[in-house]
DRENPA-3360 file (N, C-alpha, C; in nm, 2 decimals, always signed):
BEGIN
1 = XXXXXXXX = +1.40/-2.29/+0.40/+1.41/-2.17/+0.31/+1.29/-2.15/+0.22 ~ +1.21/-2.24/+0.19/+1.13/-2.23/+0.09/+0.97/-2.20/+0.17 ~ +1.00/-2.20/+0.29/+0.86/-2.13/+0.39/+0.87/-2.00/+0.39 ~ +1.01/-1.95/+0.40/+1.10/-1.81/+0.42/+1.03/-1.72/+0.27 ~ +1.04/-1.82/+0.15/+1.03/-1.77/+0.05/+0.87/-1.68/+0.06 ~ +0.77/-1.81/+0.01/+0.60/-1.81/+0.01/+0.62/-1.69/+0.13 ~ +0.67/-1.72/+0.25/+0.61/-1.58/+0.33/+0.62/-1.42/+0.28 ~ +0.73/-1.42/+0.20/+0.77/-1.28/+0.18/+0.73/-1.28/+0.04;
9 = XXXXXXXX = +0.67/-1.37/-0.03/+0.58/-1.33/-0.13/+0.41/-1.35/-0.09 ~ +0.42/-1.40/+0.00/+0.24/-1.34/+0.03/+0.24/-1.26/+0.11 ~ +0.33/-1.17/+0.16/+0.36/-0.97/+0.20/+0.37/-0.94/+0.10 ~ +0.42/-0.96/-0.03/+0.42/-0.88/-0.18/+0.27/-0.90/-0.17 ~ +0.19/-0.97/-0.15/+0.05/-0.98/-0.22/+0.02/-0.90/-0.14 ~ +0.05/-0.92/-0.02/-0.08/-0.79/+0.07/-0.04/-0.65/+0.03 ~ +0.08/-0.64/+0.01/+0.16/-0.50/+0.00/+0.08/-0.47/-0.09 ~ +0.03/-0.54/-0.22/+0.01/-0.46/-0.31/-0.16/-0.43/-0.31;
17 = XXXXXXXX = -0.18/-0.52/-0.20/-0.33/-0.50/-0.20/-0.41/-0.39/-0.11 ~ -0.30/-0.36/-0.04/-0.28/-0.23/+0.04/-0.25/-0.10/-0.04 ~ -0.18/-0.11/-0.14/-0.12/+0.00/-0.22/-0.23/+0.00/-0.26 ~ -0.34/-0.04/-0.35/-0.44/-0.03/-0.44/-0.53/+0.03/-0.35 ~ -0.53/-0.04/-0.23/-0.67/+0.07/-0.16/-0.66/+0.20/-0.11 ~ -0.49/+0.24/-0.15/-0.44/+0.38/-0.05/-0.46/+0.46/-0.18 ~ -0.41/+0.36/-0.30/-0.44/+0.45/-0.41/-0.57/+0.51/-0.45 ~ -0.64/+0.42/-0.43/-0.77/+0.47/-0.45/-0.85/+0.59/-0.36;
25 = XXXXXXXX = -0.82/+0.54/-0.26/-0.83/+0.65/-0.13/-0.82/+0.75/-0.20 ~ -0.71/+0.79/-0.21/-0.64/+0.93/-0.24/-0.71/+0.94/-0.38 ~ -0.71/+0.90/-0.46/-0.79/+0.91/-0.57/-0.90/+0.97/-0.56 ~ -1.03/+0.91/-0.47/-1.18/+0.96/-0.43/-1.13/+1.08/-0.37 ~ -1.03/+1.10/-0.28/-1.02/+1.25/-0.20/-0.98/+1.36/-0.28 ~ -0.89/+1.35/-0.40/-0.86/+1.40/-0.46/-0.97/+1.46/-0.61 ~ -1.04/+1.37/-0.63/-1.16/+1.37/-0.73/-1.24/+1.47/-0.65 ~ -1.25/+1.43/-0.52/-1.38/+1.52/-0.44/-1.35/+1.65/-0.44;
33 = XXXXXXXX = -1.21/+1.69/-0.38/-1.17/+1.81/-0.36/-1.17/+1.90/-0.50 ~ -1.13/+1.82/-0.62/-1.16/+1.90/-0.77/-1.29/+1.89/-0.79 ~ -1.36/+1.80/-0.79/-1.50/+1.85/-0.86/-1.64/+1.82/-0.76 ~ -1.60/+1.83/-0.64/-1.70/+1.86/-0.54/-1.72/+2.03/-0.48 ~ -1.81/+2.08/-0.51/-1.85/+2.19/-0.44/-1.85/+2.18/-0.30 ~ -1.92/+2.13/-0.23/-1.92/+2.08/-0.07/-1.80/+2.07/-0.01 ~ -1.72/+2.00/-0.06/-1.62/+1.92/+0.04/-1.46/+2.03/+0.08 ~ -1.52/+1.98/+0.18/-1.38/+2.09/+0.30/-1.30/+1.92/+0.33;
41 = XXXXXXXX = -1.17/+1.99/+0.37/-1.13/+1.88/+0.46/-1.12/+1.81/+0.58 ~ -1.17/+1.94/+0.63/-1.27/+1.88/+0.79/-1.34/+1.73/+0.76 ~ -1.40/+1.72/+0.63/-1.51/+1.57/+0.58/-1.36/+1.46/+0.56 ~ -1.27/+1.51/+0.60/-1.20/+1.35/+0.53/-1.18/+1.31/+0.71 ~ -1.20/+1.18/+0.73/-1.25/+1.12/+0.81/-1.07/+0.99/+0.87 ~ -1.07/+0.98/+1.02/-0.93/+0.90/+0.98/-0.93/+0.80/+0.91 ~ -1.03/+0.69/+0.94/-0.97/+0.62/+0.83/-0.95/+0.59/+0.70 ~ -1.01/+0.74/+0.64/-0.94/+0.75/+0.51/-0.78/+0.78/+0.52;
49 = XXXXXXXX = -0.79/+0.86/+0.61/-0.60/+0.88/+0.64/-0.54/+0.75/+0.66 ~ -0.58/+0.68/+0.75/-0.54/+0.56/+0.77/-0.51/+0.47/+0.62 ~ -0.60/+0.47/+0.53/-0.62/+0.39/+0.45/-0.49/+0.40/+0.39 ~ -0.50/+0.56/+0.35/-0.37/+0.62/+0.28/-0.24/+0.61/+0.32 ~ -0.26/+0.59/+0.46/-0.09/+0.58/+0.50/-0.09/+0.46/+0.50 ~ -0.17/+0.34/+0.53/-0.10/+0.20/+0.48/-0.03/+0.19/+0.36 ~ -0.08/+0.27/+0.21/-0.07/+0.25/+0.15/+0.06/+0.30/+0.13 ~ +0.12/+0.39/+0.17/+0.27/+0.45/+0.19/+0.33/+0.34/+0.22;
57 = XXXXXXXX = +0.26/+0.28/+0.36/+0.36/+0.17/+0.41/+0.37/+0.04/+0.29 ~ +0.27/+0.03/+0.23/+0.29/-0.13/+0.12/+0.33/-0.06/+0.02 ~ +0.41/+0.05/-0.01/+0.49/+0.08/-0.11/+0.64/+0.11/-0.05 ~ +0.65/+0.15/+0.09/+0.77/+0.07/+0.12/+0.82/-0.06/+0.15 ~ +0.72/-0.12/+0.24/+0.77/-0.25/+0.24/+0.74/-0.33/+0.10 ~ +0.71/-0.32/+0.03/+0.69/-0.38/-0.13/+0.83/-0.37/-0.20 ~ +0.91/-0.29/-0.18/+1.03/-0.19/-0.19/+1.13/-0.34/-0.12 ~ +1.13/-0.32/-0.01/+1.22/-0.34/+0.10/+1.18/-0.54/+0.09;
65 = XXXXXXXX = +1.06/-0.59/+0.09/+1.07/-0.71/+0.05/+1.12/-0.78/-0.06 ~ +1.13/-0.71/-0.18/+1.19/-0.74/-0.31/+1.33/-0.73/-0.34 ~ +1.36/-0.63/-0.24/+1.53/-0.63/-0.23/+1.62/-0.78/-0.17 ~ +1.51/-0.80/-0.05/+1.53/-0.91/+0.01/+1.52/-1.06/-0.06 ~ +1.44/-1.04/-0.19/+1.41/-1.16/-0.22/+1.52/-1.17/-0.34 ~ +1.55/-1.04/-0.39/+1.71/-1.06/-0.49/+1.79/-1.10/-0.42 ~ +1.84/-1.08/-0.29/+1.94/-1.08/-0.20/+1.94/-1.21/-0.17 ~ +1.84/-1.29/-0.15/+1.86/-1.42/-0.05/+1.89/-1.49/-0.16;
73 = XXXX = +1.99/-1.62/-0.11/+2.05/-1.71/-0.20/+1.96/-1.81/-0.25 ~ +1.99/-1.87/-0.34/+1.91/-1.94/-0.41/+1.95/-2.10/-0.40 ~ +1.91/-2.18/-0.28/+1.97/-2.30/-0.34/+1.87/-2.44/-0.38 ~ +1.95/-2.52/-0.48/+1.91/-2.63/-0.55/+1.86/-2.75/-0.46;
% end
């Protein structure tokens, strides 16, 4: 149980390290689209999309691993 555990908290770690770069993503895309003259959408490129939608995904699985880790029993 205690392998079980460390695994589904080093997915919290990645999760969240995924969320931070989707965040950001969308942050630069968003920053460009307000105060860039130039930029159309045609310039966003996939793996910025990519970036962003992991980042969806490590804010659900971040979600759905933490439920799991209240849920699982705890023994001595």
């Amino acid at each position: 149980m205690h392998q079980s555990n460390f695994l589904k908290w080093f997915l919290l770690t990645i999760c969240l390290l995924v969320i931070l770069a989707g965040i950001f993503q969308l942050g630069k895309l968003v920053g460009l689209a307000i105060y860039s003259d130039t930029f159309s959408f045609n310039s966003i490129e996939i793996w910025q999309v990519g970036i962003i939608g992991s980042g969806f995904w490590g804010v659900f699985e971040f979600f759905r691993t933490m439920k799991k880790l209240k849920i699982s029993p705890k023994y001595n």
